[in-house]
Structures are given as C-alpha cells and as structure tokens.
C-alpha positions in Angstrom: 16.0 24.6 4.5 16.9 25.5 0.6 13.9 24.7 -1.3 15.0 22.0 -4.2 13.6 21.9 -7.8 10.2 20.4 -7.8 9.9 20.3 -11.2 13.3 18.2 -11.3 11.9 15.8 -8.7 8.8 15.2 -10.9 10.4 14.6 -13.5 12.9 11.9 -11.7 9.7 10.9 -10.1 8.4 10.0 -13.9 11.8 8.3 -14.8 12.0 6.3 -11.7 8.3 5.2 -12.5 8.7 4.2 -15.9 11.9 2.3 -15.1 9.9 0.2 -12.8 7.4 -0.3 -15.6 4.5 1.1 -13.6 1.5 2.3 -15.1 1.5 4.8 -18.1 -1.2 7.3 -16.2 1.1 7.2 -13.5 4.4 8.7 -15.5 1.9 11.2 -17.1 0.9 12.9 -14.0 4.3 13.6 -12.7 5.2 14.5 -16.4 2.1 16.9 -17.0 2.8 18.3 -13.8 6.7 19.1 -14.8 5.5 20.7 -17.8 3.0 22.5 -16.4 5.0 24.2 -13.6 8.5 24.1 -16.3 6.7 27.2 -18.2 5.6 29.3 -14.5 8.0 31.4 -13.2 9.4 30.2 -9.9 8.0 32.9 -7.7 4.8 32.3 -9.0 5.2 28.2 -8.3 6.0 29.1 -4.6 3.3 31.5 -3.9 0.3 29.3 -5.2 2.2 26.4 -3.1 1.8 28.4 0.0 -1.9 29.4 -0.6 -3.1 25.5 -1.2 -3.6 26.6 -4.8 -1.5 24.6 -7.2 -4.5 22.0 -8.0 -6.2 24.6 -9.6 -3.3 24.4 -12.6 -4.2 22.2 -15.6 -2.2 19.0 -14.7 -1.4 19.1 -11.5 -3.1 16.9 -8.8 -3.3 16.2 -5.0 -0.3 13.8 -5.5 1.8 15.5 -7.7 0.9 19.0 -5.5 2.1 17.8 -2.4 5.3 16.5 -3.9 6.0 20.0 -4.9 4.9 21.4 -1.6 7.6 19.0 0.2 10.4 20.0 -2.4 9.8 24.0 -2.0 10.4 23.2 1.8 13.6 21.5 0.9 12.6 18.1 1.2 12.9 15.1 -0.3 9.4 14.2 -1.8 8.3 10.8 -0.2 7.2 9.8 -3.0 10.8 10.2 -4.6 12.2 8.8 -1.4 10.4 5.8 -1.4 11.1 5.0 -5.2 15.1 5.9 -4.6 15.0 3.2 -1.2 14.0 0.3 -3.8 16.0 1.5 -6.6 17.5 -1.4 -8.1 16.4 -3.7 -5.6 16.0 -7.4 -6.8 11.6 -7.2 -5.9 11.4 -10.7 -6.9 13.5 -11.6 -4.6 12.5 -8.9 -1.7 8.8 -10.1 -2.1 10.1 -14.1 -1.9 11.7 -12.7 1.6 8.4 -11.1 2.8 6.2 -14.4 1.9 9.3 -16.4 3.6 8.9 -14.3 6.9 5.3 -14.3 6.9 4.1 -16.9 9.4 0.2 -16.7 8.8 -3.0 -15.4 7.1 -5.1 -12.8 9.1 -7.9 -12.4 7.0 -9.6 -15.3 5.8 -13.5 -17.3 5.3 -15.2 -20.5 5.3 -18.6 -21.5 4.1 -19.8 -20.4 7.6 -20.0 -17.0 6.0 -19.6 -16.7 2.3 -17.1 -18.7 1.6 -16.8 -21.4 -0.3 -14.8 -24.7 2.1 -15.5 -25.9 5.7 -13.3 -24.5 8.4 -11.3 -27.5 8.3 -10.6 -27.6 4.4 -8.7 -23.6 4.7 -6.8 -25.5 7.9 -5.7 -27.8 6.2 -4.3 -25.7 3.0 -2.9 -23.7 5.2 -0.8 -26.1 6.8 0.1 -27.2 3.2 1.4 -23.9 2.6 3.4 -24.0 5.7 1.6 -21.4 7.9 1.7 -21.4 11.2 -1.8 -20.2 11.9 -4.4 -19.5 10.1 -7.3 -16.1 11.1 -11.0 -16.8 10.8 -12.2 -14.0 10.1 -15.8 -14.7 8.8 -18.6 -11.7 8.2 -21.0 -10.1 10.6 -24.3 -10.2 11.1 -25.2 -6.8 9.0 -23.7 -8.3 5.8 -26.3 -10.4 5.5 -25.5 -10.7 1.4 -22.7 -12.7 2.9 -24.6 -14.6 5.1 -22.7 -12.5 8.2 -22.6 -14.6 11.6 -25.0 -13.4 14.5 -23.8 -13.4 17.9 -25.7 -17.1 18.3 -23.9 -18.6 15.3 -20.3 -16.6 16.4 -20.0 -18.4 19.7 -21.0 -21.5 18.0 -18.3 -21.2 15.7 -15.3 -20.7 18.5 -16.7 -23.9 20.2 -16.0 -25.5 16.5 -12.8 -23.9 15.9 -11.3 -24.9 19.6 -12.6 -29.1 18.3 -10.9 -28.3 15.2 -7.6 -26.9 16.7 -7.4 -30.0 18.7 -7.5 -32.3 15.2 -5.2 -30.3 13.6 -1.2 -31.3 13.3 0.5 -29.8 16.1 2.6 -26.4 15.9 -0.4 -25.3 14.0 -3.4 -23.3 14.8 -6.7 -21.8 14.3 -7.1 -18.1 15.3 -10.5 -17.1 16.1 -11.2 -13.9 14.7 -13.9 -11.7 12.2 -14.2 -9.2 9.6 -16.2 -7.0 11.3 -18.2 -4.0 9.4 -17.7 -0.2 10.1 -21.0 0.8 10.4 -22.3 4.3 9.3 -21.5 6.0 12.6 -17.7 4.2 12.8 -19.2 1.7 15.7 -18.7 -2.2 14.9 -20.8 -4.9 13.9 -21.2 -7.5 16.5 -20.9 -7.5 20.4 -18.3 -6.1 22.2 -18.5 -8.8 24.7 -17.8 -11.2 21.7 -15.2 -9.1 20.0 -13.2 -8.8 23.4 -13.2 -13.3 22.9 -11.7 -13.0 19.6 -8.1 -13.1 19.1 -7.7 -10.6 15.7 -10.5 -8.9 14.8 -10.2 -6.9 11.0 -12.7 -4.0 10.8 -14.0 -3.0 7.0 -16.6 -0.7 5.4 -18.7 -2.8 2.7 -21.5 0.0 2.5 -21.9 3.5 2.1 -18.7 3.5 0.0 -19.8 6.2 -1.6 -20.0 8.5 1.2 -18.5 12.0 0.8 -14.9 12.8 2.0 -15.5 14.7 5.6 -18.4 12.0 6.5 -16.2 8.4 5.6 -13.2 10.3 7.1 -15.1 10.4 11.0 -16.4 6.7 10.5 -13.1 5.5 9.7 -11.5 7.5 12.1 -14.1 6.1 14.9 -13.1 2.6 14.2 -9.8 3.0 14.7 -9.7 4.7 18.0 -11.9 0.9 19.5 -9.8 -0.8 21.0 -11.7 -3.9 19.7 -10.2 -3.2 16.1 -6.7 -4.3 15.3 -6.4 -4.0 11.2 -8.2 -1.8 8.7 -9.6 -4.1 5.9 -9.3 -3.2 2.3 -9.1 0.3 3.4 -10.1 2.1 -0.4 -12.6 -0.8 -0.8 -11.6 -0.6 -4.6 -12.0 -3.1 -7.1 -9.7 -3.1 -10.1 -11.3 -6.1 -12.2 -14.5 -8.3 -12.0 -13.7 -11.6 -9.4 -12.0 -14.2 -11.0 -14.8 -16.6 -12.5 -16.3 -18.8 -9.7 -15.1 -17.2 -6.6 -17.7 -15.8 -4.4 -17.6 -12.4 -2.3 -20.5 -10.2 -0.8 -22.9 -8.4 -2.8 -22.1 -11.4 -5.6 -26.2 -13.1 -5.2 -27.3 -9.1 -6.0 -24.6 -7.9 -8.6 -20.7 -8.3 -9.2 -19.4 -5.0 -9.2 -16.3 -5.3 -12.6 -14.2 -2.2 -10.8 -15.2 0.4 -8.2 -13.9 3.6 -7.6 -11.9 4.2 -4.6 -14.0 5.4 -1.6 -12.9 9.0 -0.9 -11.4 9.8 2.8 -8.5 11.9 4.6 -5.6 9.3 4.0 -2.9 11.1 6.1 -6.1 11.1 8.9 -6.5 8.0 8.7 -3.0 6.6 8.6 -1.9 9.3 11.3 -4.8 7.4 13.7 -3.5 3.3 12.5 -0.3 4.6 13.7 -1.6 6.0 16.9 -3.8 3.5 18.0 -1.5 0.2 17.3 -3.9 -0.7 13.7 -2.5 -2.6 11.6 -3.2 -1.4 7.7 -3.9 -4.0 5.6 -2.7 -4.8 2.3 -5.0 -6.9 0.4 -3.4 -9.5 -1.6 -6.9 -10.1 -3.8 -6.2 -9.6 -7.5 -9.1 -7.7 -7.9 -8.9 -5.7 -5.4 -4.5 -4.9 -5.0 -6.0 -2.7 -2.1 -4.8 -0.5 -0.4 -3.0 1.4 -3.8 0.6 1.8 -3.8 0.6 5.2 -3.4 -1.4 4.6 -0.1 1.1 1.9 1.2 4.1 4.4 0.7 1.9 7.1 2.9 1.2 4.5 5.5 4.3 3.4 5.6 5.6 7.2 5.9 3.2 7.7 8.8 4.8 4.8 10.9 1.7 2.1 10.5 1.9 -1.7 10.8 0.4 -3.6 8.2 -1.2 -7.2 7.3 -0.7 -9.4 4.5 -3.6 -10.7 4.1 -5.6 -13.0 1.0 -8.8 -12.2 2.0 -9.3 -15.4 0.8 -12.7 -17.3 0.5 -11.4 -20.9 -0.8 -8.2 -23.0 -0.1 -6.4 -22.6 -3.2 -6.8 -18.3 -2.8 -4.5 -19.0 0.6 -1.4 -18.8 -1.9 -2.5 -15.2 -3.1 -0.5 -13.3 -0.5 2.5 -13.8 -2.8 0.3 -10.7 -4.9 0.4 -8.3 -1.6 4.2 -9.3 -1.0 5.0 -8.2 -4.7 3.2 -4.7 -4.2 4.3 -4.1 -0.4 8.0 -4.6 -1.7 7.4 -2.4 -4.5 6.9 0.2 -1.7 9.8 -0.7 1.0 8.0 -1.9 3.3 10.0 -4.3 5.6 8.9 -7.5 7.3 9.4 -6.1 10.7 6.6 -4.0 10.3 4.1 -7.0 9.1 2.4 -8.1 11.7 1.8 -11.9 10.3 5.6 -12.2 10.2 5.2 -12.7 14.6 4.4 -16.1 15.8 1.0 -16.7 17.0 1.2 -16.0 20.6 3.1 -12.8 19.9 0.0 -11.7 17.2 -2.6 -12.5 19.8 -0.8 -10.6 22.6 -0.1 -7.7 20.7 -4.4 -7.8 19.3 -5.6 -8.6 22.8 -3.1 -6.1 24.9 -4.9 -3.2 23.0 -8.0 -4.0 24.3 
C-alpha cells in the first residue's frame, strides 16, 4: 500500500482533538510529534519506523509512534479513524442512547463488603433507575481492607440474595456475582467451586499495581484465559482525583490514594486475549477513576472486545454514574451492541455461565 503522510495525520489527529475539546497534553503530543518529524527528512522517518526507533526522538511517544508506523504502511491511523467515525456526532445524544439500551449494572457493593447500603437498599435504586437487574459483585476474601467475603460468608450471601430476589417487584432481579482479585500469579481469589455458582464474575488487580511491564502483563494475561472470569475490572487501576468526600473504597481505613498512575502492561496483549477468550472490558463509570482511558477504549474496541458499563458503585445514589462511562465510551464509537449490560438478564448469565 502507498504509505500516507504521518505527519499530516498528526496534525489532523491534534485538530480533531482540540475540536472535541479534549485535553491540552493530548493535542501537544500529536503536535510535538508533527513538528518533530516535519523538520526529518522522509527517508529518515521511514527507516527509524522500521527499526522500532522513533521513541527515541524528542517528542514522540508510544502513541503518537505507532500512528506513524500505521500511516508509513498506508493506513489509516486508528486513532484518526476512530476520531473521524464520531466526527460531528451529537455525543450527548449518542451517550443518552447507550444509558437508554443499557439494561443493568454489572459491577456493584453493599455493606456486606465495603460498601456503604444493605443488599436490598442498591435493589431498590436500581429498580428506581429502571434496570432490569442489578450485579452483586462484592470483594474477596484477600481484600480484607474491604472487608472481602470468605467462602463461608459468599454462600451465605447467595442464600440472602435468592430471599431478596423473591421480595423484589417482579421483572426485576438480583444477579449473584463478585469482584474477584487477580492475584500475583494471575489465579483468582475465591473458590472455583463457588465462582462456577455465580452468575457474572468481574476479575481486578487491587495490589501489586506497581508491578513492572513483562510481570503485570502474564498475571493479566492468566486471568483472562479462566474461564471463571467474564469482565476485566478497572483494567489501568488509575485514579484521576481523590474519592468524592464520604464515599468509601478499599485501601480508604489505610490511606486514600488523590491520583494513581496507570499500572503498566502490554495493552494490545491484553485486549488481543478479552477478545479471544469472550472477556468483557470494562469501562468504569467512577469519576475518579474514568478507567479504562480513552485511548485504551479505542484499542479495545479495535481488537474486537466486549465491554461493561459499569458504576462500580458502593451506595444507591452512585447507581446513576454510568451516564459518566456512556459519555466516554461514545466519545470512542463504541456501539451498544457490543455492551454486554445492553442484553436481558438471562441472555447475560448464559453468555457468563456458557464460558465456563
């Protein structure tokens, strides 16, 4: 294929970007790379392409590399691509249409874990909200910070939830589920006897997030490949700004974190794996945490993965926070038939359980 002009993609790249308002770091990149590469001869753009080396130029990083990598091989960048597909697309009303055709909440706690309402209370405000169904999706035991649920106090809590479900107004339901650590070695935190009983289990690193690139990469990569596992928590674990005053979330009773860095692994590994496996990515609606980043959703999205819309959500009034992930997953193109919280439940829970 011709090879296009990466340095005229970055710079649309920036335009596109700063149209849309986005952050001002984010146009300087694409515009420190254009200026870089504008003053190199073209010959010599190409050649340190093809030996992996243009990171090594002042200005120009992994992102803004790769983009040129995909332009000297004649394609479109997908960055580029993906900002062109919602090009003058109307995202408050593309995000009302993804909270519309969402039918439930897959990652959610009570006070049986470390949240902050009974079982019943997030129920109930979820019915309010007009889900369908509503994931439980309390900690496990190794979190204990977050007072994570043993095997003993699990199976107590699915004999709760099934006297809850019958209480409940009909047409909606209780999932049973957990947020499940990734341990050190990629195995999961809690029985696999128990995890087969659950309808939607999520599966997220809360330690060791600093772990080097090469050694997060194979724990991550080891969760995905259980078949117990059916979406990637808060993938980046991130945290953008302290927690909103009052709301609780592990690690709170030691320290609250105001940001975290983003934990360091192979993304197109990861999201090649999601995609092969039947995981579901998802994209946490938590202001503080707005996690995975956008740039992350547009390379899952790219690698053909599912995703959840999720709150994360630790009280009944947090339940409405999914309109924040719908806002950033229509920034990125990503339709509703690839949500998986847009199925009814039965079709959720066959799709979760049929992997296993």
């Amino acid at each position: 294929m011709t090879a296009r002009d990466p340095v005229a993609d970055l710079r649309r790249i920036a335009f596109l970007l700063e149209r849309a308002n986005e952050a001002t770091y984010r146009v300087r990149a694409f515009r420190s790379a254009a200026n870089t590469l504008s003053g190199m001869p073209p010959t010599e753009v190409a050649e340190r392409a093809r030996a992996g080396k243009l990171t090594e130029l002042t200005g120009v990083g992994d992102v803004t590399a790769r983009c040129v990598v995909e332009s000297l091989a004649g394609e479109e960048p997908v960055y580029l691509r993906r900002l062109v597909a919602t090009e003058g697309t109307d995202l408050d009303a593309a995000a009302t249409a993804l909270r519309t055709a969402l039918r439930g909440d897959c990652h959610t706690h009570s006070d049986w874990s470390d949240g902050g309402s009974p079982i019943e209370e997030m129920a109930l405000a979820a019915v309010e909200l007009g889900h369908e169904y509503l994931v439980l999706t309390d900690h496990s035991p190794r979190l204990k910070v977050a007072r994570g649920l043993t095997a003993d106090r699990l199976r107590k809590q699915l004999d709760h939830v099934a006297a809850v479900n019958e209480a409940l107004p009909k047409g909606f339901r209780i999932l049973t589920g957990i947020e499940v650590d990734i341990l050190a070695d990629g195995s999961l935190d809690q029985d696999e006897e128990l995890l087969a009983r659950l309808d939607v289990v999520v599966g997220s690193v809360h330690s060791g997030l600093n772990d080097d690139r090469a050694k997060m990469t194979r724990r991550m990569l080891a969760a995905i490949a259980n078949p117990h596992l059916d979406i990637l928590g808060h993938c980046t674990g991130r945290m953008v700004a302290s927690r909103p005053a009052g709301v609780k979330g592990p690690g709170d009773r030691a320290h609250r974190p105001r940001t975290r860095a983003e934990s360091d692994f192979d993304a197109d590994a990861v999201f090649a794996a999601c995609a092969e496996h039947g995981v579901a990515v998802e994209i946490n609606s938590r202001p503080e945490r707005q996690d995975p980043p956008k740039r992350l959703i547009r390379r899952a999205l790219e690698a053909g993965c599912r995703f959840a819309i999720n709150t994360d959500a630790h009280a009944p009034g947090q339940l409405d926070w999914q309109r924040f992930g719908c806002e950033r997953a229509a920034l990125c193109g990503v339709p509703a038939d690839r949500v998986v919280n847009t199925w009814k439940a039965d079709r959720l829970v066959r799709w979760a359980t049929t992997r296993r």
